[in-house]
C-alpha positions as CSV (number, residue, x, y, z in Angstrom):
1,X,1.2,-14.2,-21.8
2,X,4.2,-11.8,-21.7
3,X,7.2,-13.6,-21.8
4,X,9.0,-13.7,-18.2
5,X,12.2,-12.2,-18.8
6,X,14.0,-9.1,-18.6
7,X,15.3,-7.5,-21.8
8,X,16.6,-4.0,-22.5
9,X,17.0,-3.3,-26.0
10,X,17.6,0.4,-25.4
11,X,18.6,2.9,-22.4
12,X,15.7,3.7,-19.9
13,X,14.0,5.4,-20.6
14,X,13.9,4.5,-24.9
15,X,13.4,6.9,-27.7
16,X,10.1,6.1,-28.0
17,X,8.8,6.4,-24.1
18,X,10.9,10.2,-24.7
19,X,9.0,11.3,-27.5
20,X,5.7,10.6,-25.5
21,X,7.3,12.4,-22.5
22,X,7.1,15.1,-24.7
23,X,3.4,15.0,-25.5
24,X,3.0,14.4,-22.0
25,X,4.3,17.4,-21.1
26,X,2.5,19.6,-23.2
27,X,-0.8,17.7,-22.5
28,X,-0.7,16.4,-19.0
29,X,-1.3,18.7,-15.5
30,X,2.3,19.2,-14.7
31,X,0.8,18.3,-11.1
32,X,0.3,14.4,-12.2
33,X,3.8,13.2,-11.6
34,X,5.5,9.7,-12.7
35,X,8.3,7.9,-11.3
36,X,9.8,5.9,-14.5
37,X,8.3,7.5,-17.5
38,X,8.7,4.6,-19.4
39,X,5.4,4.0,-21.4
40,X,3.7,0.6,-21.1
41,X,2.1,-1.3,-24.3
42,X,1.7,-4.8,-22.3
43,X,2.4,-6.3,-19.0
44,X,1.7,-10.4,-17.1
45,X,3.1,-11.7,-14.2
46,X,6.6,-9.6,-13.3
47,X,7.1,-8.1,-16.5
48,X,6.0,-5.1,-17.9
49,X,7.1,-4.1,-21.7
50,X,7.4,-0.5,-23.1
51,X,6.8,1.3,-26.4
52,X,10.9,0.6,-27.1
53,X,10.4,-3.3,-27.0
54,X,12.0,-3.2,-23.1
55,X,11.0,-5.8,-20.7
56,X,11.2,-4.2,-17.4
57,X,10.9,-6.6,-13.9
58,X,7.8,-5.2,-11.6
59,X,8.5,-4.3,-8.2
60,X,6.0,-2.5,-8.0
61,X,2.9,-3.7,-8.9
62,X,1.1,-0.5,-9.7
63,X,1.5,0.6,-5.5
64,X,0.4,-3.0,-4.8
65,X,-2.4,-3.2,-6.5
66,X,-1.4,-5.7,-9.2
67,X,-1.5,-8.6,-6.8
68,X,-2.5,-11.6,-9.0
69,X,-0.7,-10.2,-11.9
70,X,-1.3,-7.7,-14.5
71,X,-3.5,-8.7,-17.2
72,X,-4.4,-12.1,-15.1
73,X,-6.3,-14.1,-17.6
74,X,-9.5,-14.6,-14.8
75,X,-9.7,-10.9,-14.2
76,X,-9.6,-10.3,-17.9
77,X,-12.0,-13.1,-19.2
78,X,-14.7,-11.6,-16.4
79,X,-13.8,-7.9,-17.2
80,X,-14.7,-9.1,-21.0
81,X,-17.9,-11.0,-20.9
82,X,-19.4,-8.1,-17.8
83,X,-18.4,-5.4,-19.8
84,X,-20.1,-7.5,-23.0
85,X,-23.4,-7.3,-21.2
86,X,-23.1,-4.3,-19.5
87,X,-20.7,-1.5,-18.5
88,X,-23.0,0.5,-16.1
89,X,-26.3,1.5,-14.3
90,X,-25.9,2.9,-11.1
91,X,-26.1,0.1,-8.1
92,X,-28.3,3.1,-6.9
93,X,-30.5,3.4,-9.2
94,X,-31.2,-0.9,-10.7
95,X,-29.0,-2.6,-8.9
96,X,-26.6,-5.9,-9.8
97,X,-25.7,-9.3,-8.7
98,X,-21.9,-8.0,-8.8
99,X,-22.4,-6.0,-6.2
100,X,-23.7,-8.2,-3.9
101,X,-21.2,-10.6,-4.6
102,X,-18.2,-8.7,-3.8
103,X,-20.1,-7.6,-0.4
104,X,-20.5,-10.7,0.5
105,X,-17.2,-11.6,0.2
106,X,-15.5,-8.8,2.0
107,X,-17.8,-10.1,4.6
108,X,-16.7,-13.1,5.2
109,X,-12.5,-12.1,4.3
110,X,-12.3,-10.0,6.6
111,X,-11.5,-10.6,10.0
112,X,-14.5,-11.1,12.9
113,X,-17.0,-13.6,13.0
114,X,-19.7,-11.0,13.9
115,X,-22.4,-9.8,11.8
116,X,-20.7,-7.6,9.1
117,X,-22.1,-5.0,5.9
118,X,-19.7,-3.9,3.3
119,X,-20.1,-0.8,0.9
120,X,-18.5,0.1,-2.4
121,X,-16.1,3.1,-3.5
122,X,-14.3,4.4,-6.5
123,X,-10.8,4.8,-4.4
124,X,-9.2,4.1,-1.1
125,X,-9.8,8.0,-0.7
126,X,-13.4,7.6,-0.7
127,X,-13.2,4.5,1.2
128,X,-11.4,5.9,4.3
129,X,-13.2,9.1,3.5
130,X,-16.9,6.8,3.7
131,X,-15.4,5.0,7.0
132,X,-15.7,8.4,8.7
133,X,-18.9,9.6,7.6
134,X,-20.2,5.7,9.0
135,X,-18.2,6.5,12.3
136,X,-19.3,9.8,13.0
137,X,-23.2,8.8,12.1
138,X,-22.6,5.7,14.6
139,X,-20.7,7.4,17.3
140,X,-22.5,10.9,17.1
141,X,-19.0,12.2,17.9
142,X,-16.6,14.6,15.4
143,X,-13.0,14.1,16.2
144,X,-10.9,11.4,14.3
145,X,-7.3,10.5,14.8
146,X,-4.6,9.7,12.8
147,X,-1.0,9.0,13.1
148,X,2.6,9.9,12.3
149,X,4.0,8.7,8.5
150,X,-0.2,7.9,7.9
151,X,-1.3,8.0,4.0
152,X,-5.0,8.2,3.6
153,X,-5.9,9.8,0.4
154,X,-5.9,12.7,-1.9
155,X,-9.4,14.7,-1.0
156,X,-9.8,17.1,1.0
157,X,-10.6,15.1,4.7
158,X,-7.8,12.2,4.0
159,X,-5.3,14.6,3.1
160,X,-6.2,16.3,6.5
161,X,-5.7,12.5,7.7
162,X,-2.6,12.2,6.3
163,X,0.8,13.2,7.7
164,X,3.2,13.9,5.3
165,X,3.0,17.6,3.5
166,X,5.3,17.6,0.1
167,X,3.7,16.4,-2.1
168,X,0.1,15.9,-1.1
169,X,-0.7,18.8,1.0
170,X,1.4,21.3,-0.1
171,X,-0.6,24.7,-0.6
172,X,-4.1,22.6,-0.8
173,X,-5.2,24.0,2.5
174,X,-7.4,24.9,4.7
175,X,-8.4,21.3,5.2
176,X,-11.3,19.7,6.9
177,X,-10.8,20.3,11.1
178,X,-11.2,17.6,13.5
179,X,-8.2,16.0,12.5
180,X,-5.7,14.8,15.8
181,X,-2.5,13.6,14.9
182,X,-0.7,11.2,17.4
183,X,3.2,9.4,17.6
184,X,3.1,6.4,16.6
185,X,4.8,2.8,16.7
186,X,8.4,3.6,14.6
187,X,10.7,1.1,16.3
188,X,13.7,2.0,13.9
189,X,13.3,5.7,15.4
190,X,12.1,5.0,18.7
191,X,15.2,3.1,19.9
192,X,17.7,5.5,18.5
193,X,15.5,8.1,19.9
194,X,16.1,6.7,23.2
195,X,12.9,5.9,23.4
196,X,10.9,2.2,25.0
197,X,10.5,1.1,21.4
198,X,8.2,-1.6,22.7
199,X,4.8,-1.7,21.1
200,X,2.8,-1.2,24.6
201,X,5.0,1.5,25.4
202,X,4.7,3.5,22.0
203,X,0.9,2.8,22.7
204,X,0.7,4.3,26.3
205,X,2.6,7.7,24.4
206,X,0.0,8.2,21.8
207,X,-2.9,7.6,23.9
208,X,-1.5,9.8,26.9
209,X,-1.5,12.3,24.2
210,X,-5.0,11.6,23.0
211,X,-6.3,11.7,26.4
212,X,-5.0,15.0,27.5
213,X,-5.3,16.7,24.5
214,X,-9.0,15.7,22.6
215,X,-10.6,13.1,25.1
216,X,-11.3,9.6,24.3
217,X,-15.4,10.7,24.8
218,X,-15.1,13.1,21.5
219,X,-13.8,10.8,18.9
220,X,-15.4,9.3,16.7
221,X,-12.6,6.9,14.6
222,X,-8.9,6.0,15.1
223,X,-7.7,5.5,11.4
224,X,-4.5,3.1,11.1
225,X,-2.7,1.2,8.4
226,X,-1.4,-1.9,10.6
227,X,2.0,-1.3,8.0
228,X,2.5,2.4,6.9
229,X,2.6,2.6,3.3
230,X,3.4,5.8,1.7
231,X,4.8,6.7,5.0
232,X,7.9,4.3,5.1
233,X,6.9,0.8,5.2
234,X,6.6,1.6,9.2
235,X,5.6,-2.0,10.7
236,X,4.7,-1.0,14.5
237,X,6.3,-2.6,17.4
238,X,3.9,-5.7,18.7
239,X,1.2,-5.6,20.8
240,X,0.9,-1.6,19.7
241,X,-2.1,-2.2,17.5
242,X,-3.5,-4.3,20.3
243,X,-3.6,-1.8,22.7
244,X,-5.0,0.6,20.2
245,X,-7.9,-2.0,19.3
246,X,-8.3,-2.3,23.2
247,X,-8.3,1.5,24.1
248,X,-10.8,1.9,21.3
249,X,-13.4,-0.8,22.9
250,X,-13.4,0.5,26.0
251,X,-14.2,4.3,24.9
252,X,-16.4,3.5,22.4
253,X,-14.4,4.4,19.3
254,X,-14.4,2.8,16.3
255,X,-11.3,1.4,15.2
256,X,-10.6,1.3,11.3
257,X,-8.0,-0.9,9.8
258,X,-6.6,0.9,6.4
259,X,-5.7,-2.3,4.5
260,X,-5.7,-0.4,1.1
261,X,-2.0,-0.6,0.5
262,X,-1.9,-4.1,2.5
263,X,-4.6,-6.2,2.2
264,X,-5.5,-8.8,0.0
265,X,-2.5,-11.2,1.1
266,X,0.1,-8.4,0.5
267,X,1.8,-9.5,3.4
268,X,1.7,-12.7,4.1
269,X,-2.0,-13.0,5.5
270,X,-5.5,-12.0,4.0
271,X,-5.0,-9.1,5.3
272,X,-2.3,-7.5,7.5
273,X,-4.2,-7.2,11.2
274,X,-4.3,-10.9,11.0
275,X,-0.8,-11.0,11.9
276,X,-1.5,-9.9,15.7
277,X,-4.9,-11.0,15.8
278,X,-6.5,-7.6,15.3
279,X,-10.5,-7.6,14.9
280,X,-11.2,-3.7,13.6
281,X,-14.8,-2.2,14.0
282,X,-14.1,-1.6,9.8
283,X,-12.0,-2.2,7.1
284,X,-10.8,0.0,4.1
285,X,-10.1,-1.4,1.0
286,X,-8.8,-0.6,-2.5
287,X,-5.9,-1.7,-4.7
288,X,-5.1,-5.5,-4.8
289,X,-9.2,-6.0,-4.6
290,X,-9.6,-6.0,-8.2
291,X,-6.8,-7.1,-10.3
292,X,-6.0,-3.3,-11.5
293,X,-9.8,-2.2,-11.9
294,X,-11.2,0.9,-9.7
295,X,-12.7,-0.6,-6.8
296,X,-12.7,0.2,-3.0
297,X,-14.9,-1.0,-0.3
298,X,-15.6,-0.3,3.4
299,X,-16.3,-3.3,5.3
300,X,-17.4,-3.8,9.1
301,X,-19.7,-4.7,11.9
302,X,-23.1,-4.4,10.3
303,X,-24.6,-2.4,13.2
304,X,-21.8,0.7,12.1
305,X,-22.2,0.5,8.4
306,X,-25.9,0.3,9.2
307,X,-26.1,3.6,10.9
308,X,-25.8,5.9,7.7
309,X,-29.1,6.9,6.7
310,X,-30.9,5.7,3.8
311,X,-29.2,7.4,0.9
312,X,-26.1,8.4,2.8
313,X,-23.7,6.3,1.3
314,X,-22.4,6.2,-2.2
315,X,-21.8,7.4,-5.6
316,X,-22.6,7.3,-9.3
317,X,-19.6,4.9,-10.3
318,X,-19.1,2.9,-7.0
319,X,-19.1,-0.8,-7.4
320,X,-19.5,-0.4,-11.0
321,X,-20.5,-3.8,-12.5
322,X,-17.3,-4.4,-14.7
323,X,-14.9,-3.3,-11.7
324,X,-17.1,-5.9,-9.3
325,X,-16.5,-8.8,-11.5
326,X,-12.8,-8.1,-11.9
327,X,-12.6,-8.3,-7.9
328,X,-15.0,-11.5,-7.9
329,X,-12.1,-13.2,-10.1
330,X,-9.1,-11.8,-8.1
331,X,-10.4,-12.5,-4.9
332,X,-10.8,-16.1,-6.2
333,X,-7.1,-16.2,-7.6
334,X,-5.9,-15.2,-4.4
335,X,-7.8,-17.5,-2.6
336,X,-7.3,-20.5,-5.0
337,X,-3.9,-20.1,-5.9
338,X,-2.9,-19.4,-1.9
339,X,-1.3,-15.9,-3.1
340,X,-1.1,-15.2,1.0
341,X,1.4,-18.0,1.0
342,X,3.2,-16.9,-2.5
343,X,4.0,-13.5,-0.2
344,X,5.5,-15.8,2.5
345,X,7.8,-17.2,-0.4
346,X,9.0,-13.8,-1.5
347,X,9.8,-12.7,1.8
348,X,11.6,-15.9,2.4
349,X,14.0,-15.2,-1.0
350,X,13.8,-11.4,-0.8
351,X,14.6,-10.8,2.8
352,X,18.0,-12.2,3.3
353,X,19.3,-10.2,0.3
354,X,18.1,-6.8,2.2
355,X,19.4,-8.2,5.5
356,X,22.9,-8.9,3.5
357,X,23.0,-5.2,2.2
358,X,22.3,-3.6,6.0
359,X,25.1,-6.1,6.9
360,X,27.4,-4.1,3.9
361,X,26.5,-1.1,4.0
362,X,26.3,1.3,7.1
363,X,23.8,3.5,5.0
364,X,21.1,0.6,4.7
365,X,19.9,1.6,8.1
366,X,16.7,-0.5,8.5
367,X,15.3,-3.5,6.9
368,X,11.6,-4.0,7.4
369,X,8.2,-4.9,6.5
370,X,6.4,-8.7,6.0
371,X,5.3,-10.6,3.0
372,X,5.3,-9.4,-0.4
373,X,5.7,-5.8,1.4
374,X,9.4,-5.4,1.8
375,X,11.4,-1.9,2.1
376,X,15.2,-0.5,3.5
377,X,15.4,3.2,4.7
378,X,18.5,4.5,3.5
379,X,20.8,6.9,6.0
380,X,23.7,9.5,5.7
381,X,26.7,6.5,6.4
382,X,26.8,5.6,9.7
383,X,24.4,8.2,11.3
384,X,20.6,8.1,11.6
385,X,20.0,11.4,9.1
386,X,17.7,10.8,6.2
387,X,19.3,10.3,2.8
388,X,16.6,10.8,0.3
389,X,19.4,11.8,-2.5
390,X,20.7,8.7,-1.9
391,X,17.7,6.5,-2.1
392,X,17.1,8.5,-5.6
393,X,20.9,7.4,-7.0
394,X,19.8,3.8,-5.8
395,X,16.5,3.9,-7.5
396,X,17.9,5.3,-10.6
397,X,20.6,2.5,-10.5
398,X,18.1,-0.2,-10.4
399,X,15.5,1.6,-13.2
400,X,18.9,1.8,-15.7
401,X,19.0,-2.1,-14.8
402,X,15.5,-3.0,-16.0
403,X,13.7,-2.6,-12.5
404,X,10.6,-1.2,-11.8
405,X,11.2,0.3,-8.3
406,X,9.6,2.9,-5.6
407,X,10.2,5.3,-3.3
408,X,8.3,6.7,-0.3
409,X,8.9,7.4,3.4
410,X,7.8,10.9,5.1
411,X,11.8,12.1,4.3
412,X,11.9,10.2,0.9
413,X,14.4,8.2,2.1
414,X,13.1,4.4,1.9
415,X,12.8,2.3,-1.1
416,X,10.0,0.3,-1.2
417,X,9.7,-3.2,-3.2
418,X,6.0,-4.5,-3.9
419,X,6.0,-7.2,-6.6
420,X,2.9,-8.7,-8.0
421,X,2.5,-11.5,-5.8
422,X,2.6,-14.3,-8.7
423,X,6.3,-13.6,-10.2
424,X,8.1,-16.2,-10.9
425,X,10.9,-17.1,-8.4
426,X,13.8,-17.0,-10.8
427,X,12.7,-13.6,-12.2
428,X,12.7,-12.9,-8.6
429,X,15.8,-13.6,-7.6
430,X,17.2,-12.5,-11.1
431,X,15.8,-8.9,-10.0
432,X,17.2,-8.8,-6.7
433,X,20.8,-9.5,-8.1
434,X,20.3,-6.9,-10.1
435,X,18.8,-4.7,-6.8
436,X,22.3,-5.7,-5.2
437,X,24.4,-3.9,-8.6
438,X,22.0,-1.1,-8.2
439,X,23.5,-1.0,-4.3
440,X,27.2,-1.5,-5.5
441,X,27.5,0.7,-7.8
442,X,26.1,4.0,-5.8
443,X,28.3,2.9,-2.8
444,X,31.4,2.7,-5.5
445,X,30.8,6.1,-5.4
446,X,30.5,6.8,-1.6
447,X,34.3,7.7,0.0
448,X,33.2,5.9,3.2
449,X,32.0,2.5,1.6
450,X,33.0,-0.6,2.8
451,X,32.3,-3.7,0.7
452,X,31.9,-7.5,1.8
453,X,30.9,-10.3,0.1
454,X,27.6,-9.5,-2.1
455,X,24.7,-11.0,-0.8
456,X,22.6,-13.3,-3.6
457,X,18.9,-14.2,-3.2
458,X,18.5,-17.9,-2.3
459,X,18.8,-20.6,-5.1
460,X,17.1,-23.3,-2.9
């Protein structure tokens, strides 16, 4: 096990992570971009440790996907004996206990107590991009809608589903058609806007807009992550998803939950619809599934995922064996170890620290998000204009201190903190005092910064 604390034995990023910077450079796509090039020899728990002997604090869990820790010693002991017996064979072509196993289990996470099927996928791309070709087989209708800030993927359909242009759109056009874009639930935006940032009232907007403009009888799937992840950490106003779920019942649409970025107790439950009490016609997932092995899966009532044709659905590597018994152990660590509740515990040390720097700062415009899913959109001071240069000096302020921090948003103006749901609560709160420097230090800088007290994360 890595030990669980921070060191820094040289500036970020070391001698050693440059020199590989360099071969990067000269050997990766300059496309492939990274966000601390810091190069990683090990990682457990919080910690991750670089080629310069650094110990960095995760907070970001490889975009949430590191849920039961990196390198958890379950995931690793079954990755080790599957890949001992076999690495591959093509669930198509002689299929696998594995496979089955991790079906079955999807099937009875995820929420509904009707008869469900699951499917298996390389990425949440070709999960989301699966749940559509199920939808449209099902519904015998084209159109699909999507929303403001919504990630979906990198392919050519779910980057048509997704919202924001720079930098996954960006000249990579023409993309598939049938794509309708609607508002959706933003409550930080809505009330300055002027707006009833209610979430029946953000509802009744989009779906006026749906109505008028494709008709509820053409579409096929409403795509929605019930917390927007690349997007901004958007959580909708309550009782939006409902009325979605409810709109999409009566017309005959199926309603897919993208849980990719926030399932798998991310935020405090299972999964993230649970919150509200959501029942989706299907589930995407992908990251937190399988400890850090490629895995996705589509998930739902088993007379959708039963209407693709025999043949339809899948893919040479999908549900490969060693990937399927990494996610039978994580999905027993997160069960066994109650890493749903271990989210609750974060939020409950992490959230009065971000609440103490909106407090501070007129800049720290909006606190949001639940669980283990935590993020602050930054502002010019005191106005409501994106400040993405300043979310970038207060990212680069906490990577100098040893953090392992994210940015996102559809301006780039939210930072983002995911950590892997097993840290240790004093390396916790350690990395949020550290979060609170990173904060200082950019608004010493600032002519219009005020300072108060500092905020601390709870020592209970």
């Amino acid at each position: 096990m890595v030990p669980q604390e921070r060191k820094l034995l040289t500036e970020i990023p070391g001698p050693r992570s440059q020199e590989l910077l360099e071969r990067r450079t000269s050997a990766v796509a300059r496309g492939v971009s990274v966000m601390l090039p810091v190069f990683v020899t090990a990682a457990g728990g919080g910690i991750l440790v670089d080629v310069d002997g650094n110990q960095l604090i995760d907070l970001g869990a490889g975009i949430a996907v590191t849920n039961v820790g990196n390198a958890n010693p379950a995931v690793a002991a079954a990755v080790a004996a599957q890949a001992e017996a076999f690495t591959h064979t093509c669930f198509m072509v002689t299929p696998y206990e594995g496979y089955v196993a991790v079906c079955e289990a999807l099937n009875r996470l995820t929420p509904g107590d009707f008869e469900k099927r699951s499917a298996l996928f390389n990425s949440g791309a070709e999960a989301v991009e699966n749940a559509v070709k199920i939808a449209r087989a099902y519904t015998r209708r084209s159109a699909v809608v999507v929303f403001d800030h919504g990630y979906h993927g990198r392919t050519n359909l779910t980057m048509a589903l997704t919202a924001k242009n720079m930098p996954y759109k960006n000249s990579f056009g023409p993309f598939a058609p049938e794509v309708y874009r609607l508002p959706t639930s933003y409550p930080y935006r809505d009330e300055a806007a002027g707006l009833d940032a209610s979430g029946p009232a953000a509802a009744e907007r989009a779906l006026s807009i749906l109505d008028k403009q494709v008709g509820a009888e053409n579409v096929a799937a409403l795509i929605i992550e019930p917390i927007q992840g690349e997007g901004g950490f958007v959580e909708p106003a309550p009782g939006f998803l409902g009325a979605l779920a409810e709109y999409c019942r009566a017309n005959g649409i199926v309603f897919v939950a993208d849980e990719i970025q926030t399932g798998f107790g991310r935020t405090g439950t299972l999964f993230a619809c649970e919150a509200e009490g959501i029942v989706p016609d299907l589930v995407t997932t992908a990251k937190g599934i399988a400890g850090g092995m490629p895995l996705a899966g589509v998930t739902g009532r088993a007379e959708i995922m039963d209407a693709a044709h025999v043949g339809g659905l899948g893919g040479t590597y999908g549900g490969n064996p060693v990937a399927c018994a990494a996610a039978l152990a994580a999905i027993d660590t997160i069960e066994s170890d109650d890493l749903a509740g271990k989210a609750r515990r974060i939020e409950e040390i992490v959230r009065p620290v971000l609440d103490g720097l909106a407090e501070r700062y007129d800049w720290v415009g909006n606190v949001r998000g639940r669980g283990a899913m935590l993020a602050v959109e930054i502002v010019e001071p005191g106005m409501m204009t994106p400040a993405p240069q300043l979310t970038g000096a207060v990212n680069q302020a906490c990577h100098q201190r040893g953090l392992v921090t994210l940015s996102c948003g559809t301006y780039g103006n939210v930072l983002r903190f995911l950590p892997p749901l097993v840290i240790g609560e004093d390396l916790l709160k350690e990395a949020f005092t550290l979060v609170t420097e990173a904060f200082d230090e950019v608004a010493a800088n600032l002519p219009r910064a005020e300072k108060a007290p500092a905020p601390s994360p709870d020592t209970d």
